[in-house]
N, C-alpha and C positions, 0 to 999 in steps of 0.2 A: 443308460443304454444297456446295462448290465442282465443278463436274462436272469431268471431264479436259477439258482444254484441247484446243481444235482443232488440229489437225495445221496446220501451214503450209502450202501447195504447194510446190513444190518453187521456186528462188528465178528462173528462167528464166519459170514461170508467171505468178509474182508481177511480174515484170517487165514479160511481156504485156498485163496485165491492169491495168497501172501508165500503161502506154503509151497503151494503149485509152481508157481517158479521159481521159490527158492530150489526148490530140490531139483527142477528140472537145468536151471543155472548151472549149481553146484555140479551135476555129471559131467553137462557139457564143458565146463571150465576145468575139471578133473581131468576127462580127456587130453584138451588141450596141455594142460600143462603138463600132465604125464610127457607129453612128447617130448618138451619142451624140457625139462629136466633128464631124462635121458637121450638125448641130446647133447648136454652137458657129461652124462658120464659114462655112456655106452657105446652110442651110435657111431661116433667116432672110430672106435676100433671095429666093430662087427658088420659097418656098411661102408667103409671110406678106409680099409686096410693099407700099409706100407704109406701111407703121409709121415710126414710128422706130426705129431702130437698136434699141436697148437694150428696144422694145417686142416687134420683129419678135423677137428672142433670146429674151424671155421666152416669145412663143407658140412658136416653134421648142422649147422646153424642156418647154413643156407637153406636148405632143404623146410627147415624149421619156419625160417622167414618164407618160403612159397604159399603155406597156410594162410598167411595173411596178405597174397595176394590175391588171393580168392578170396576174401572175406567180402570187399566191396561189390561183388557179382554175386555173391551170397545175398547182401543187403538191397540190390536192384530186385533182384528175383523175388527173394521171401518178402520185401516192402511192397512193392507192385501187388503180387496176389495174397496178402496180408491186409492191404489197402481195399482192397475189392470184396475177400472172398469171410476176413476175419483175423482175428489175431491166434485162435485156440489152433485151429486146424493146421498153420503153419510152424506152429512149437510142437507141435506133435511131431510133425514129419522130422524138424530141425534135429530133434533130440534121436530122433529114430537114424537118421544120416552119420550123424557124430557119433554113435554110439555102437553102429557097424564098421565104419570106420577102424575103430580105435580097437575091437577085437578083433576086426580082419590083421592089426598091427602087430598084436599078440601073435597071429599064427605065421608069419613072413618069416618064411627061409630068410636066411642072412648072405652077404657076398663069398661067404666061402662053400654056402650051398650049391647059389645058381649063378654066382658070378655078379656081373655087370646090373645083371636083370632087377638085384635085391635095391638099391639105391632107386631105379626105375620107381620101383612097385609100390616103395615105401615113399617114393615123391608122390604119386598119385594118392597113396591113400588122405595124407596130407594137406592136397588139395581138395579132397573131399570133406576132411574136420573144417577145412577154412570156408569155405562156402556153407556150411552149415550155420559154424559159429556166428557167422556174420549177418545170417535172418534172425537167429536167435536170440541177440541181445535186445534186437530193437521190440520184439515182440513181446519178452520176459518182463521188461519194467514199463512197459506200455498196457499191459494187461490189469498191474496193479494200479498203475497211474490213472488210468480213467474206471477203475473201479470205486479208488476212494473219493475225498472231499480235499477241498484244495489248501485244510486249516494245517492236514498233518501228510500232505502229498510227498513233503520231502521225504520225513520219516518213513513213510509205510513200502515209497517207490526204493529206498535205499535197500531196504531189504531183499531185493535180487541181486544188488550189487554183491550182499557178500557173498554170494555163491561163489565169486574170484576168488577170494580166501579161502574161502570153505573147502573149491575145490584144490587148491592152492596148497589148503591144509590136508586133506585126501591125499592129493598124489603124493606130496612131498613122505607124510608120515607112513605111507605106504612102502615108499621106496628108503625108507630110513629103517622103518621093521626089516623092510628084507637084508639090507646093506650089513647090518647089524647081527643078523641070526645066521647070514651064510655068508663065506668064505668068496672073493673078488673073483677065482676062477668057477663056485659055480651059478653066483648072480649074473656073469657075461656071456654063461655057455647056456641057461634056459630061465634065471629064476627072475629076469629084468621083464620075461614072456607075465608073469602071474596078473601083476597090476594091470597089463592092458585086459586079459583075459576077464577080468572082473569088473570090466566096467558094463557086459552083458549082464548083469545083476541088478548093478546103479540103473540100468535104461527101463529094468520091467520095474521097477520101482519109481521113477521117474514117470513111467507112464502111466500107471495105476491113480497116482496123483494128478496128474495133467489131464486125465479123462474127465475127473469129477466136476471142474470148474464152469463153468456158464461164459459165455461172450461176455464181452464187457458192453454196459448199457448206452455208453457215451458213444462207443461204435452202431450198434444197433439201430438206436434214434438216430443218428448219421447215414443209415444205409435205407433206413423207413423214409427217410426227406429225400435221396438222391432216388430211391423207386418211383417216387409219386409225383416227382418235376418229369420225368424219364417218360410215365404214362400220361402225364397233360401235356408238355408241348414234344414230347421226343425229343429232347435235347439231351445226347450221351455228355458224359460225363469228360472231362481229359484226363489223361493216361496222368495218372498219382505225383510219375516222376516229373512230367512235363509242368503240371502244376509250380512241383517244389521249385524246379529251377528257372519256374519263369517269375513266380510270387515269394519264395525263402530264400532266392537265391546267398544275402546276405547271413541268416542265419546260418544255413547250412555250412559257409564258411567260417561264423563262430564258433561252430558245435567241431568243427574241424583243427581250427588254432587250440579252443580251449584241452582238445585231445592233446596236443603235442606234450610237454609237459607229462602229463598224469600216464600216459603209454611208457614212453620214451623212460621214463624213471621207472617206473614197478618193474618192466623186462631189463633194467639194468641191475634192480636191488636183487630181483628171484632169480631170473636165468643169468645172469652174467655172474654173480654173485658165485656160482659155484663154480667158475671156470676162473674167477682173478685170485679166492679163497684158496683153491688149491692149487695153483703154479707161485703168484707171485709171494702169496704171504706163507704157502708152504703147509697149509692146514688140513687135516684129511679132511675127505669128502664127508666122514659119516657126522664131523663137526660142522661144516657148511650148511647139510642137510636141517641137520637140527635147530641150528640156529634161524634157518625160513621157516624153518617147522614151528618153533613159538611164537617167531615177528607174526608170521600168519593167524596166531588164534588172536594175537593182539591186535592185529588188521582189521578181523571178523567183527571183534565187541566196538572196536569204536566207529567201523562208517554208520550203526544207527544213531551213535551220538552225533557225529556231523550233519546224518540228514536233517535228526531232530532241529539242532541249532540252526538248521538252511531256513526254518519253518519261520523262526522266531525272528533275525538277522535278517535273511534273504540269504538266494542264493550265492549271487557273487561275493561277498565278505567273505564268506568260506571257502571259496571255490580261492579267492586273491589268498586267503590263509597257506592252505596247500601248494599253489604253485611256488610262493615267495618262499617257502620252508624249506623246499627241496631245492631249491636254488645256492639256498643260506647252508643246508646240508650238507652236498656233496665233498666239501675239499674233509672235512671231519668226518665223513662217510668211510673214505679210503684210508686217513692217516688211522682210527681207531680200527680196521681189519687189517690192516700194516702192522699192528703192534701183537697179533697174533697170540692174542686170549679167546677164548669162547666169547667170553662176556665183553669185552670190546667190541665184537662180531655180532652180537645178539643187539648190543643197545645200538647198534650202528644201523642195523637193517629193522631195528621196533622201530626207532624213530623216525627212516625216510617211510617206512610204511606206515605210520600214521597221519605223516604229511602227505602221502598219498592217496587216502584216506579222504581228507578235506577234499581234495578237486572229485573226488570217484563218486562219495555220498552223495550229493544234490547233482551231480549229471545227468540223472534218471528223468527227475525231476521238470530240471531245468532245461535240457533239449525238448521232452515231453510236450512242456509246456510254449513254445517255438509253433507248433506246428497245428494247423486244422485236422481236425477227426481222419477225413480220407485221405488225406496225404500223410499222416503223424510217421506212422510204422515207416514210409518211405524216406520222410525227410527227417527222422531220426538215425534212421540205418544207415541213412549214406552218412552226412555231418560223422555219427560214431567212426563210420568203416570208411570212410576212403582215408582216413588221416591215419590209419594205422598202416597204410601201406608204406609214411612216408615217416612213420612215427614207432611203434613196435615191431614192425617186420627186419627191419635192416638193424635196432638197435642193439639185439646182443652181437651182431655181427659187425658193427663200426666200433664196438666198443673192445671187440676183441682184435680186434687190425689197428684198432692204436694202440693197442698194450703192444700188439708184436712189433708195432713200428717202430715205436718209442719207447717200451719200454716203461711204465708211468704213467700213474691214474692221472695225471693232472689235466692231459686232452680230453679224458672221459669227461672228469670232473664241467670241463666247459664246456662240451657239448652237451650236457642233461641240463647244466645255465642257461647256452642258449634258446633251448626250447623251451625251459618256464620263461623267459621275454618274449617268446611268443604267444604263449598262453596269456601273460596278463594281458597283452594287448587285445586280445581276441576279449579278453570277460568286461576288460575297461570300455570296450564298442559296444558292449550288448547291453539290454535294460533288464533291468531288475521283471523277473517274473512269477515272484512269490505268492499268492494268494488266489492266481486267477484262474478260475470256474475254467474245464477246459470246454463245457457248453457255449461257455460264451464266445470261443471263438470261431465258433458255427453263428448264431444269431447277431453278432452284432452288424453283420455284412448284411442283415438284413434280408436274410432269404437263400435263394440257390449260390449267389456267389461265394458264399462260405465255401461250401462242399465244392465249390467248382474250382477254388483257389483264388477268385479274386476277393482277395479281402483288402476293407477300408485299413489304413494309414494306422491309427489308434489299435487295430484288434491284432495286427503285428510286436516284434519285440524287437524289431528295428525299424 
């Protein structure tokens, strides 16, 4: 029942189109994490003054976490008219959102300027990266995903994931240069301003690449079939979401659990990392800095090697790899930045990021491949985005009110445990969906029900 498999593009295109979101990723995720680390070492004194320390950080982090409560209405939105209107057009705007954002963040008077107002202004802008971020992922590895073939999908889709490293590795190295070359009073009083300001560089650059790429063809022939049902009987189409949730709903809730884990872990290794570093184990920050600063290029090189092996294996083997790793990690996580070497520090945050890595590389992939043509970008967006509401937004902030509670990674430790037991069980439910044409999950419904959502039993992944 299997239709002929999609032609590939030719591997030049494929490249293009490989590029096009990596680099468009990489800003947006530089963005983001810029916030996100200064957060950890600025925001706290210059937007949240007279706290204590360890108070100012938590509100600093809340603010942090608002971003990704927008991310999920990010993913409604840009999935919905993503669904409809294309995947190109909606990464363009996404990267143009994020990328004004995050310089208007650069020029924000601070609470000693305008008072009250600066914490306001800088929540807002905030809400703006998260609702960006949040169209943007699904669109980024969806672009690539039904560009290629379904032999090396893992592979080629992983490659927008490293754009989280990449950007990961951007902000971090940027804000280690500066930490580095200037003096604590005058990176707090202007020089913390340079990195957001230059992410207006990263966006014309970003864009210049994201212009050149073409639709992706597996969308196209999906929009040629829903026109031509549309002009024979007049039968609109249902709204992308209504689909997902009345035909994926099951999925969507895997792609959800399998987040818990791989979220909840990376914002404890990268952002919490530079708030337990330097209180509990006593380490400057420009040693913290650096030590995300190499975990992250090691981050980069190996999720194409997980994707690769997602291709070979399947997904789930890798994906159980990553979650069980980081589980088996954590209590050796903390006691080796405990001992307060670099390189205890270093090998502590390479290795949960490589185990982060497993579950990150084939999620591209593997929600991708979940989902019918006109629904994909929707019901990937949400699955991605609504589990980070309940999954990265809150976790360097639970993680840092159990340190003050208690005193002691050991809570952290079992709360990043319990959520890889949530994640196995989510990947232990789902089926393997390694090699499948994502044509085919148009045609094998046999006609309009594909695009319309109702699809047969068999062309599902649950």
């Amino acid at each position: 029942m299997a239709a002929p498999a999609t032609a590939p593009p030719p591997p030049t295109d494929l490249r293009r189109v490989v590029a096009a979101s990596l680099v468009g990723t990489t800003v947006e995720w530089y963005d983001f994490f810029l916030y996100g680390s200064a957060a950890a070492l600025v925001f706290n004194k210059l937007f949240f003054p007279g706290s204590d320390p360890l108070v100012g950080t938590l509100l600093s982090f809340l603010t942090y976490a608002v971003g990704f409560a927008a991310r999920p209405v990010g993913a409604l939105v840009f999935g919905h008219y993503g669904d409809r209107l294309g995947r190109k057009k909606l990464l363009v705007l996404s990267l143009l959102m994020m990328g004004g954002a995050t310089f208007a963040i650069g020029l924000l008077p601070t609470h000693a300027t305008i008072g009250s107002a600066a914490p306001v202004l800088l929540t807002v802008l905030r809400l703006v990266q998260g609702f960006a971020l949040g169209g943007e992922w699904g669109g980024a590895v969806l672009l690539v995903s039904e560009h290629g073939d379904a032999k090396r999908r893992g592979f080629w889709a992983s490659w927008p994931q490293t754009g989280a490293p990449a950007g990961q590795l951007l902000a971090t190295g940027v804000l280690s240069a500066l930490t580095a070359l200037m003096s604590d009073a005058a990176f707090g009083a202007w020089g913390w301003r340079i990195p957001f300001l230059l992410s207006g560089v990263l966006v014309i650059l970003g864009l210049w690449i994201r212009l050149s790429v073409d639709e992706s063809p597996v969308f196209k022939a999906a929009l040629a079939r829903a026109e031509q049902r549309k002009a024979a009987d007049a039968q609109a189409e249902k709204m992308p979401l209504v689909a997902v949730l009345r035909h994926h709903w099951r999925d969507v809730l895997i792609a959800m659990g399998a987040r818990m884990a791989e979220n909840i872990s990376y914002y404890v290794i990268t952002a919490f990392i530079l708030v337990y570093a330097t209180t509990s184990a006593e380490l400057s920050k420009q040693t913290a800095l650096n030590a995300v600063l190499v975990a992250s290029a090691v981050h980069f090189a190996v999720i194409p090697l997980w994707g690769a092996l997602s291709d070979r294996v399947g997904r789930r083997p890798v994906y159980l790899i990553g979650a069980i790793g980081v589980a088996l990690w954590m209590f050796p996580f903390f006691a080796l930045i405990d001992s307060r070497s670099f390189g205890s520090l270093l090998l502590a945050v390479t290795v949960g990021l490589i185990f982060h890595g497993a579950m990150y590389a084939p999620q591209a992939a593997f929600f991708a491949e979940m989902f019918a043509t006109r629904m994909r970008y929707s019901g990937a967006s949400i699955g991605a985005q609504f589990s980070s509401v309940a999954a990265g937004a809150p976790a360097p902030l639970i993680a840092t009110a159990l340190l003050a509670d208690f005193g002691s990674s050991t809570p952290i430790s079992l709360y990043v445990i319990a959520a890889a037991l949530l994640t196995v069980l989510a990947i232990v439910c789902a089926k393997e969906t390694r090699n499948r044409d994502l044509a085919d999950i148009e045609t094998e419904a046999g006609g309009p029900a594909a695009d319309s959502g109702a699809l047969p039993a068999d062309a599902r992944t649950v």
